[in-house]
N, C-alpha and C positions, 0 to 999 in steps of 0.2 A: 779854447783852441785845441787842446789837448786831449777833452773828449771829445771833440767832433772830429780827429785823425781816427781815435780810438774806433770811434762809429764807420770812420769809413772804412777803413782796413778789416772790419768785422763785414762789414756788407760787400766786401772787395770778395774775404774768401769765402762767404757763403757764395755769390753769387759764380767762382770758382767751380765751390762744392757741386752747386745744380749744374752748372756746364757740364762738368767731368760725368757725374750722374746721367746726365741727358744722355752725354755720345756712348755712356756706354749701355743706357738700355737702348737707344736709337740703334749703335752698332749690333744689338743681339736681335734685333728686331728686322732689320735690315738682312743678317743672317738667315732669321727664318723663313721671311719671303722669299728670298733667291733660292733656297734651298725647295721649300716646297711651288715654287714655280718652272724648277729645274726636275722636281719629281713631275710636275703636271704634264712638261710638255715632252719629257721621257714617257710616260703613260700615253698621249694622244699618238706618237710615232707608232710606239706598241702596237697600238690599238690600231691604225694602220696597215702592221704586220701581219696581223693574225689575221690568216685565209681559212684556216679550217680550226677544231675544235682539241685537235692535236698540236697545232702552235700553242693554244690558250693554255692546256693543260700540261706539255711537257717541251714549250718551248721550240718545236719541232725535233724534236732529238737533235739537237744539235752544237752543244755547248762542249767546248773542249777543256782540256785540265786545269786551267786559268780561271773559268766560270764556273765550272763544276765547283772547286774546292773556294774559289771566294764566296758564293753563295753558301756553299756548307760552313764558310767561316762565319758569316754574319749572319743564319740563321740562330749557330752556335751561340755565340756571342750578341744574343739581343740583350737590351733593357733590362729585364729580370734576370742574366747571369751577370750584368757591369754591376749594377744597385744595388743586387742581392749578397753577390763577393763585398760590395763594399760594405753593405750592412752588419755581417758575420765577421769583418775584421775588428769590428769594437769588442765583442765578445769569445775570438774563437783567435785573434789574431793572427800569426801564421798557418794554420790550422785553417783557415777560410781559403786558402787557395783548394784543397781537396774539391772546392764545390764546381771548381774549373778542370782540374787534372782529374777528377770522375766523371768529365766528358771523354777524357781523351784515352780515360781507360775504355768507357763502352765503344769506344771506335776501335783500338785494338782491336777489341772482340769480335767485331763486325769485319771485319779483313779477311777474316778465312772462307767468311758464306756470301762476301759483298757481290761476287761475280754470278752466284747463282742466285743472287736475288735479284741482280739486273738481267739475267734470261728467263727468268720464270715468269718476272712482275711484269704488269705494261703500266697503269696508271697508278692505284693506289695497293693500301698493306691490307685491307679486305678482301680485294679481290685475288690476294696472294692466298690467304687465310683458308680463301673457298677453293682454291685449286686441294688445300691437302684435308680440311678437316667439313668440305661439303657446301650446297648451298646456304642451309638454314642456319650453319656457320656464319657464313657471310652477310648474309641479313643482320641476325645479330650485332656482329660487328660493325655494320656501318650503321647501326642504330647508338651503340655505347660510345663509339669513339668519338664522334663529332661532341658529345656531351661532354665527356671528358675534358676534350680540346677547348669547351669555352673556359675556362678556368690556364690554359696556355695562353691563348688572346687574351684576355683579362688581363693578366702578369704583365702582358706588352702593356696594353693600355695604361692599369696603373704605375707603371715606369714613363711612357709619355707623360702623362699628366703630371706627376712629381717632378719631372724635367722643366715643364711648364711651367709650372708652381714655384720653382725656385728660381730659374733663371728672367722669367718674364713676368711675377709679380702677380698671377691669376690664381682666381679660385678653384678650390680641388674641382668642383663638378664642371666649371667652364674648360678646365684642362683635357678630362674624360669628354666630353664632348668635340671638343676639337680636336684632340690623338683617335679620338674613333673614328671622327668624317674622312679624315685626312689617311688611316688607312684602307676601311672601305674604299674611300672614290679611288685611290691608288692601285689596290689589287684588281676594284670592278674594270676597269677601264682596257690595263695589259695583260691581266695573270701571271701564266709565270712568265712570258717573252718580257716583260718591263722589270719583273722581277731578279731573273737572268741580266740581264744591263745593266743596272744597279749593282746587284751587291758582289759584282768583286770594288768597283769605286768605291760601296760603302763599308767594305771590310779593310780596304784602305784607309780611311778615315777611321775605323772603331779605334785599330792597332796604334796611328799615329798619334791620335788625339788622348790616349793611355798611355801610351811610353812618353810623348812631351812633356805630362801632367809627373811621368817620375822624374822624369830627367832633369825639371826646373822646381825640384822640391829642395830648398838649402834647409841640407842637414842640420846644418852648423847651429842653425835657430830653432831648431824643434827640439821636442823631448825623446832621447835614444829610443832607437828601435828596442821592444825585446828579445833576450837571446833567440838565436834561432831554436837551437836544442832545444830549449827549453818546453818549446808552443808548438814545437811541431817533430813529427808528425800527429802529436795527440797531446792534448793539456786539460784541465779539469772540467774545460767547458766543450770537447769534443773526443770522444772515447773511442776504442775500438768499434764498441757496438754501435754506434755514431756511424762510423765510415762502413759498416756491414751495410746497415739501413741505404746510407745515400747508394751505395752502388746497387744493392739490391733494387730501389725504387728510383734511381735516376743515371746512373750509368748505364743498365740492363735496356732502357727508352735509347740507346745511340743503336744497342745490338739488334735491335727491335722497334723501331720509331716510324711513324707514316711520317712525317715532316723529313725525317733523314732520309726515309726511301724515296721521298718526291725526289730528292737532288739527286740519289742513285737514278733513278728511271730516268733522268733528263739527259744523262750522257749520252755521247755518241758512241761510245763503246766501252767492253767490261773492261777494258785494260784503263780507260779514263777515270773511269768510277774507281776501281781499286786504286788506282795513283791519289787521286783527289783525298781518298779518304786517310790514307797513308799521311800525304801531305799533312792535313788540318792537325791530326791526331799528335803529329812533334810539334807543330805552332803552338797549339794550347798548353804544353806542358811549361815554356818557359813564362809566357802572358799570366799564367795564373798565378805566378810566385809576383808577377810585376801586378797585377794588377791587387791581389793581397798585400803587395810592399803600399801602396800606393791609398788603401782602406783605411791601414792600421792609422799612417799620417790624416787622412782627412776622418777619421772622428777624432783625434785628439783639437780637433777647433771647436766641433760640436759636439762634444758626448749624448748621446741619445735623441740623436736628431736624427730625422729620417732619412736614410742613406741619400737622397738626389740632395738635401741642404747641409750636407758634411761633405760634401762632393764639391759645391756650390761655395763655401766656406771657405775651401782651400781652393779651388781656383780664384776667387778674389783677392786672395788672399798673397800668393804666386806668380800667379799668369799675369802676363799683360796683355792687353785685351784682344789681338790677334789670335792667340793661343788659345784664351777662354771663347773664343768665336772657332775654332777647330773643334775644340770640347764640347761645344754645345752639338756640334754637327755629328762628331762621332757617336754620341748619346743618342740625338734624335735618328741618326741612321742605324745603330743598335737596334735598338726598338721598330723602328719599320721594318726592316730586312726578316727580324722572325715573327713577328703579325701577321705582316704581307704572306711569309709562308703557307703558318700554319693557318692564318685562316682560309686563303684559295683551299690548303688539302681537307681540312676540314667540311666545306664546301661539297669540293667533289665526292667525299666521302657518301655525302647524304645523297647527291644522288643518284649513285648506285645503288641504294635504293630500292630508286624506281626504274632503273636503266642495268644490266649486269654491266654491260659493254656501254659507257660512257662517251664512245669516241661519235658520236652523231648531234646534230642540232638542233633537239630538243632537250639534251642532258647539259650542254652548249648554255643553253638561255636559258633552263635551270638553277645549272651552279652559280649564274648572274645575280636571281634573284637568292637564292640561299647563301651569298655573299652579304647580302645587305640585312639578311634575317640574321646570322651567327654574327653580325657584328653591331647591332642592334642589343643582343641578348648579353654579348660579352661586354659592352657597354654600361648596363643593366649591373650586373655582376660588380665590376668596378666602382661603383658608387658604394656598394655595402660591402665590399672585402678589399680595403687598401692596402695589405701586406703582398709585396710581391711574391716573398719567398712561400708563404703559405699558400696563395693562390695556385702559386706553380705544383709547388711539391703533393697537393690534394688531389690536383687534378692527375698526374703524374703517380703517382702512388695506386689509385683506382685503375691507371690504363698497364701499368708494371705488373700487376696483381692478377692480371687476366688477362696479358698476352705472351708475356715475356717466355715465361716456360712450355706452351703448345706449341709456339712458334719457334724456338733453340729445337726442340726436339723435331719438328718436321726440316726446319731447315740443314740441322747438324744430320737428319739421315739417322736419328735414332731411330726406337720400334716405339710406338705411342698408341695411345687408345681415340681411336675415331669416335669412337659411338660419346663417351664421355665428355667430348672436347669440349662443347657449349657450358656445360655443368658445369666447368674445370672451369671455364673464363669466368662465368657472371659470377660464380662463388666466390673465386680466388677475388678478384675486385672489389667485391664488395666487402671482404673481412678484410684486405687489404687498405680501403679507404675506412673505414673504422676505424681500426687503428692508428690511421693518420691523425685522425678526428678526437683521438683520446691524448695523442701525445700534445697536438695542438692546444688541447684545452687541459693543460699543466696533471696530463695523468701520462709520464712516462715510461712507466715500469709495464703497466699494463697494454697502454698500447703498443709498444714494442713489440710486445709478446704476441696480441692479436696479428699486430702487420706481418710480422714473420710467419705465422700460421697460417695466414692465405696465404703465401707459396707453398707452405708446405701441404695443404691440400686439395692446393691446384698440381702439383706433383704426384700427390696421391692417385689422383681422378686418371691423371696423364698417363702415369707410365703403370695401371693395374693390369693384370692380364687380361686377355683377349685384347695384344696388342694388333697394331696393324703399323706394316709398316710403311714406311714413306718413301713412296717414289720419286 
């Protein structure tokens, strides 16, 4: 008699166990469907919208400081800077918010030239490129940067799939296939008008579903924070030369970035655009201390687990399952808000091209098809480079290295060398991503050295005599 209570009360709470189990991968599943049916049928209205080829591509200039700056927030704030901050707080601790508050430095930066890159530009940073340093400029440019850019998509995707991967039990490559269809059909369908829609909602969701996640962490039962002092601003795993490199190869992308200038160009005016960007640049400095607070605790569950299952750790962990159904949403809307971006600009980048002026309806059904080609390819990518933070930073390092300094100097109205300019780009990029590629592969001293030498002669090439200067 007494074993067979024993037996039933055992198959009483397993069968408990599966319930609980069931509702909550049924609730996170349940999540994902309304959410990407709520993307779907936000994409068909879009898609609706768009009368001409100027809705598709900038929304019809029509986005005020609400849209403007939510979209710049959740562009900001995709998948690869949630993951990525949370990854670098097992190793870098306080010290891992820098990789948020070096967005919000290159925004600063970008405040003084914001206004005149919303009267000069119309569509993309190529065709800005070719106003000061020439056609063959411009060619160039929209031949490197779309390359660059699959390795930004990629980042997205493998943060999608990692999301995937943890919270709904799929394999990494069924993951990359479903975060890629799902941003493909997304971007093909609205551009940026569906885009625009979306990410002030989803920069609502990124913010709340990260500050719930600190605000329901008890202290009380973890193991103390480290001092602050102590990890930050700099501690043995992140040095001076550490925070040069980031800002020189990823802050310098806010002052300077076709993804940022799409949200500039999409305003309605310079005074929206400079408010928006203003806006984002204080949001981010408080979020990156909270969302580094919030790193350091969730790898103390998994130590060297991949940041979306130290994430995943501590929300099971914490949350109850309304909340981890907010988290999932904020994550999954991270990650599409800067895919969606950066692949549409990507796109378009290509085909200018074959088009100078973009704004007609063959460059139209173009960037449609070159939509489904750059996310095919960034696809591709994802399968053989799962690190986010590296994905970004390569791609990002090669587009730093070869535009950053042509473009501060025509834009700041310095005197710079025309004739140079192309030389100046493809070099500086190329020793620039080198030495990305040295420090990645466990040679730090040296590639350092390389990465900072393509700016320094890409400076060289810029600012030699027989300047010219910039109107």
């Amino acid at each position: 008699m007494e074993v067979s209570f024993i037996r039933l009360k055992i198959y009483n709470f397993t069968a408990v166990q599966f319930d609980s189990n069931f509702v909550s991968v049924n609730m996170k599943s349940i999540i994902l469907i309304v959410y990407a049916l709520a993307l779907f049928l936000i994409g068909i209205y879009s898609f609706l919208k768009v009368k001409t080829p100027s809705d598709y591509f900038l929304a019809g200039k029509k986005p005020g400081i609400w849209q403007i700056s939510g979209s710049l927030l959740a562009t900001i704030l995709g998948g690869s800077a949630i993951l990525g901050t949370i990854g670098l707080a097992e190793v870098q601790s306080w010290a891992s918010a820098w990789y948020i508050l070096a967005a919000s430095l290159g925004l600063f930066g970008l405040l003084p030239i914001v206004k005149k890159v919303y009267s000069k530009g119309k569509f993309t940073l190529p065709e800005l490129i070719g106003q000061y340093y020439g056609e063959s400029a411009r060619k160039v440019t929209s031949l490197i940067i779309p390359v660059a850019w699959l390795g930004v998509v990629a980042a997205q995707i493998i943060a999608g799939a990692q999301i995937l991967v943890s919270f709904f039990d799929l394999e990494y490559p069924s993951g990359v296939l479903l975060t890629g269809t799902i941003f493909i059909v997304y971007t093909y369908i609205g551009g940026q008008v569906s885009i625009m829609k979306t990410d002030l909602f989803q920069s609502f969701f990124i913010l709340c579903g990260v500050i719930l996640t600190a605000i329901m962490i008890p202290t009380s039962k973890l193991p103390e924070l480290p001092p602050f002092a102590s990890v930050f601003p700099f501690n043995f795993r992140f040095s001076p030369l550490d925070l040069f490199i980031l800002v020189l190869t990823f802050s310098s992308t806010f002052v300077v970035g076709p993804d940022i200038y799409s949200r500039v160009f999409c305003a309605k005016d310079q005074k929206t655009a400079f408010r928006s960007v203003w806006v984002v640049a204080l949001i981010l400095i408080p979020f990156g201390f909270v969302l580094s607070y919030v790193g350091i605790y969730a790898t103390t569950f998994h130590s060297g687990a991949q940041n979306s299952s130290s994430l995943v750790n501590l929300a099971n962990s914490i949350l109850p399952e309304w909340a981890t159904g907010i988290l999932v949403a904020a994550l999954i809307s991270a990650v599409l808000s800067t895919a969606a971006t950066t692949l549409l600009t990507a796109s378009m980048i290509i085909s200018e091209l074959f088009n100078k002026d973009i704004d007609n309806q063959k460059s139209f059904r173009q960037t449609k098809f070159f939509i489904i080609g750059v996310g095919i390819l960034s696809m591709i990518i994802s399968l053989k480079i799962t690190s986010i933070v590296s994905s970004l930073l390569l791609a990002l390092s090669f587009y730093s290295g070869a535009f950053i300094i042509p473009m501060v100097a025509a834009l700041f109205n310095l005197r710079y060398n025309k004739r140079l300019g192309i030389v100046a780009m493809v070099s500086g990029g190329f020793l620039a991503l080198s030495g990305k590629l040295l420090m990645t592969f466990k040679h730090p001293e040296i590639g350092s050295a390389i990465l900072i030498s393509g700016f320094a002669l890409n400076a060289l090439l810029i600012f030699l005599p027989f300047h010219k200067k910039c109107k």
